[in-house]
N, C-alpha and C positions, 0 to 999 in steps of 0.2 A: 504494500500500500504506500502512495506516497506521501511525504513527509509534509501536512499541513504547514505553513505560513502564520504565525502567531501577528496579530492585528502588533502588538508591541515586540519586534522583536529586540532583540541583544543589542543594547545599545552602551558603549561605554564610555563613550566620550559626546558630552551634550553640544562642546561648542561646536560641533561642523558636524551634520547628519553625512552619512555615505550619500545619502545621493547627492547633499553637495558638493561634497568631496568631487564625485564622479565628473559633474559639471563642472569644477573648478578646475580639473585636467585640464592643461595645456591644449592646443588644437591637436596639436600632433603626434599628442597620447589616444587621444581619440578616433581619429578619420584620417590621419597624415601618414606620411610614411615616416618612421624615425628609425636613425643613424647614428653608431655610436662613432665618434672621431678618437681618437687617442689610441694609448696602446693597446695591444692585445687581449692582455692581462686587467686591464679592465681600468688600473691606473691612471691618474692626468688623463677622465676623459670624461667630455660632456655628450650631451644628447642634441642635436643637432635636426633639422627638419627640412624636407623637401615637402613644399607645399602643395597641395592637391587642390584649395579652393573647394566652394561648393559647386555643382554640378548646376543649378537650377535655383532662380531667385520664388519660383514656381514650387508647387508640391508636384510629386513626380504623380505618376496616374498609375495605376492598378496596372494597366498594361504592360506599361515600362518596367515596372519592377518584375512583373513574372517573367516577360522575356527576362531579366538580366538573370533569375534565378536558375532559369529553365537553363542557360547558358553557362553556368557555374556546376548544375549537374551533369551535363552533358557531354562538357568539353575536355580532351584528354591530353590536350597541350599546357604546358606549366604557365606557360606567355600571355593563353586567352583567358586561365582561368584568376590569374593574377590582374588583368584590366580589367576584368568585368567585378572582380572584388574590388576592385580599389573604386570602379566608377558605383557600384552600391555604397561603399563606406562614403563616396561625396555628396549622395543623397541629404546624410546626416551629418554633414560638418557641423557644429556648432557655429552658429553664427547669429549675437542678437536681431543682427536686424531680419534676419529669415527664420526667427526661431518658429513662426507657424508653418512656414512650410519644412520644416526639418520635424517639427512634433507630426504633422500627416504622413511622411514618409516611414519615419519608426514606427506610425502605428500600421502603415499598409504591409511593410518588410514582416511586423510580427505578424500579423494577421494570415500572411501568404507564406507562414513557417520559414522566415527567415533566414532566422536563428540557427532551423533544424538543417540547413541546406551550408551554409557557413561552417558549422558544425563538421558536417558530412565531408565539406572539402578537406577542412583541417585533419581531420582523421585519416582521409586520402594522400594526404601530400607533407605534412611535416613533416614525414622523417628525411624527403630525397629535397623538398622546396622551402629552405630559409625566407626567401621573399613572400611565396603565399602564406606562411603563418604570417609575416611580417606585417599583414595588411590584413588577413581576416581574426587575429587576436585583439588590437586595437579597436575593431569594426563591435566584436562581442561585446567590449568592455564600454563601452559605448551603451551597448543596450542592457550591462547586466542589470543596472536597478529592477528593469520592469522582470525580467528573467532568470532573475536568480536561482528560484528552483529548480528549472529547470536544467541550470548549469552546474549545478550543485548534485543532480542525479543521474544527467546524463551524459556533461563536458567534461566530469571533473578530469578523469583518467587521460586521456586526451591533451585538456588544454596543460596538464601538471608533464605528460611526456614532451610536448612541444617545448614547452619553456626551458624543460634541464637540456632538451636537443641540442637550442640555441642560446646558450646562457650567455654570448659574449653579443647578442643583439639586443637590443633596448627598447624597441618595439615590441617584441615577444616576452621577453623574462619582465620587463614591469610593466608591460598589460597584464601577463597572467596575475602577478604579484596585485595590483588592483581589484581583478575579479577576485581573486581570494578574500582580498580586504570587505569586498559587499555580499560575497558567501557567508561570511562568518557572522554576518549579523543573522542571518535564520536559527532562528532560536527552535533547534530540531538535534536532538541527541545523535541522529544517525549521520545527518550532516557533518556535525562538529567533529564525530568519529572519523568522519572519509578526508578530512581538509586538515587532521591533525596528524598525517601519518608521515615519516620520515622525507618523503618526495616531497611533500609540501615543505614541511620545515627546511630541510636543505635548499632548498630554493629559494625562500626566504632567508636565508643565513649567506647565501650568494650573491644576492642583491642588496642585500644591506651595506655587503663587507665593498660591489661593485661601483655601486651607483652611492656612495658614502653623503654624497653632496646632493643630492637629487632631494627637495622636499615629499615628492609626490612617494617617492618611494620609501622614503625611512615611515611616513605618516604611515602609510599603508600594511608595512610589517609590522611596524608598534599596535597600530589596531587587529592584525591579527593576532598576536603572538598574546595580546590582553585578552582576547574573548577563546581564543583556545587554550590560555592556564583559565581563565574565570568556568567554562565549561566543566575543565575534569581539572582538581589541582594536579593528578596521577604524573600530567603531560608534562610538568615542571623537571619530572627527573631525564627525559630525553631530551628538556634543552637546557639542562646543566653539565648533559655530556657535550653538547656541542657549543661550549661557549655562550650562550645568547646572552647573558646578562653583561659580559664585555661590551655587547652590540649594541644593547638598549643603553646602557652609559654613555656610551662615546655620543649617542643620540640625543642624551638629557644634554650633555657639556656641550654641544654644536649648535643648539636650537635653545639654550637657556635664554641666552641675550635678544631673539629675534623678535623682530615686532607681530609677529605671527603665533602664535602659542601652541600652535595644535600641533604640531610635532613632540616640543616639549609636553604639553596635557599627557600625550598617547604616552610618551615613554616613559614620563613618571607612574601613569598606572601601570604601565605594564612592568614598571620595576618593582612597583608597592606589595604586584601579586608573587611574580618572580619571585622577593624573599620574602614570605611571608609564611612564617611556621604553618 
């Protein structure tokens, strides 16, 4: 049976709900292609963006979007299936002044199972196409607020394999690292079990240690690693094997001073539970 949706879910931090979080992503976390520049090793290196723009100042039409879907299931070339995800992901660039035609888009894309086809690709092609996770992970995270369950039951395996595939790309490893962050608020035992298992954590201990300077992403793993100890305290002894409370410190000391709090919020609760008999 599947795992009802509590009208309040898990919430641990009041100042910035996930879905604003979600919204408050950068363009290019969301709908854009992004690029890590620096070294290899993950080092001196920012997130950088090659802009996509919105597709249509229009809402796109029922039409449009199922050809593009029908075209993403379809297509066996790595080149068509990657422009037709990218020209879906422009559908819903965030952009205030088209945010009405980007709210009808997201609801025709869910309506016409989207999500399920997005999904479909990704499970198709992460393992041999870095670039097509590259643009349909971002495109997910994007829609998880409305979709979480659903990502939560039947992405999770998937989007958590694509991420470790590609941990040195930025587009992949902290989109995934996001949708994790808006999973974990379903306040669902079964859930929290499947998003607290080593793959997830290691992944998150990867991007923390990667992307050190990224807000989006430290926020994102302090909010998870808080609502997966606040779940099972149990989960605190496998990330005292791996270090985390090094990680959520350096996190407190980086974001104490910033005029922005919500990093530091996250990572003091998440230290408060961390040591906490």
């Amino acid at each position: 049976m599947a795992p009802k949706e509590q009208a309040n879910s898990l919430k641990v931090d009041d100042s910035t709900t996930t879905k604003q979080q979600v919204e408050s992503v950068p363009p290019p976390v969301l709908a854009e292609k992004i690029e890590l520049v620096g070294d290899t090793d993950g080092s001196n290196s920012t997130i950088t963006t090659r802009s996509s723009g919105c597709l249509s100042a229009l809402p796109p039409s029922t039409r449009e979007v199922k050809k593009l879907l029908r075209k993403i299931r379809d297509s066996q070339v790595e080149e068509q299936v990657e422009i037709t995800l990218t020209l879906l992901a422009m559908m819903i660039n965030t952009d205030e002044n088209e945010k009405s035609a980007v709210d009808t888009a997201v609801q025709i894309i869910i309506l016409l199972d989207g999500p399920g086809t997005v999904l479909m690709a990704l499970k198709d092609w992460y393992a041999t196409s870095e670039r097509i996770s590259a643009v349909a992970i971002p495109l997910l995270l994007k829609l998880s607020v409305l979709i979480r369950l659903f990502l939560a039951n039947v992405g999770l395996p998937t989007l958590v394999a694509a991420g470790n595939t590609h941990r040195s790309n930025g587009a992949v490893t902290c989109g995934v690292i996001g949708i994790l962050s808006v999973i974990c608020e379903v306040k669902d035992d079964d859930v929290m079990r499947d998003i607290a298992n080593d793959d997830c954590i290691d992944l998150c201990v990867h991007a923390m240690k990667t992307w050190e300077n990224e807000t989006f992403v430290q926020s994102c793993c302090c909010l998870y690693l808080t609502n997966i100890i606040a779940s099972d305290p149990a989960n605190k002894a496998r990330l005292c094997e791996k270090e985390i409370g090094t990680l959520i410190l350096a996190a407190l000391e980086k974001y104490r001073h910033k005029k922005d709090k919500t990093v530091y919020l996250r990572a003091y609760r998440a230290m408060t539970l961390y040591i906490a008999e």
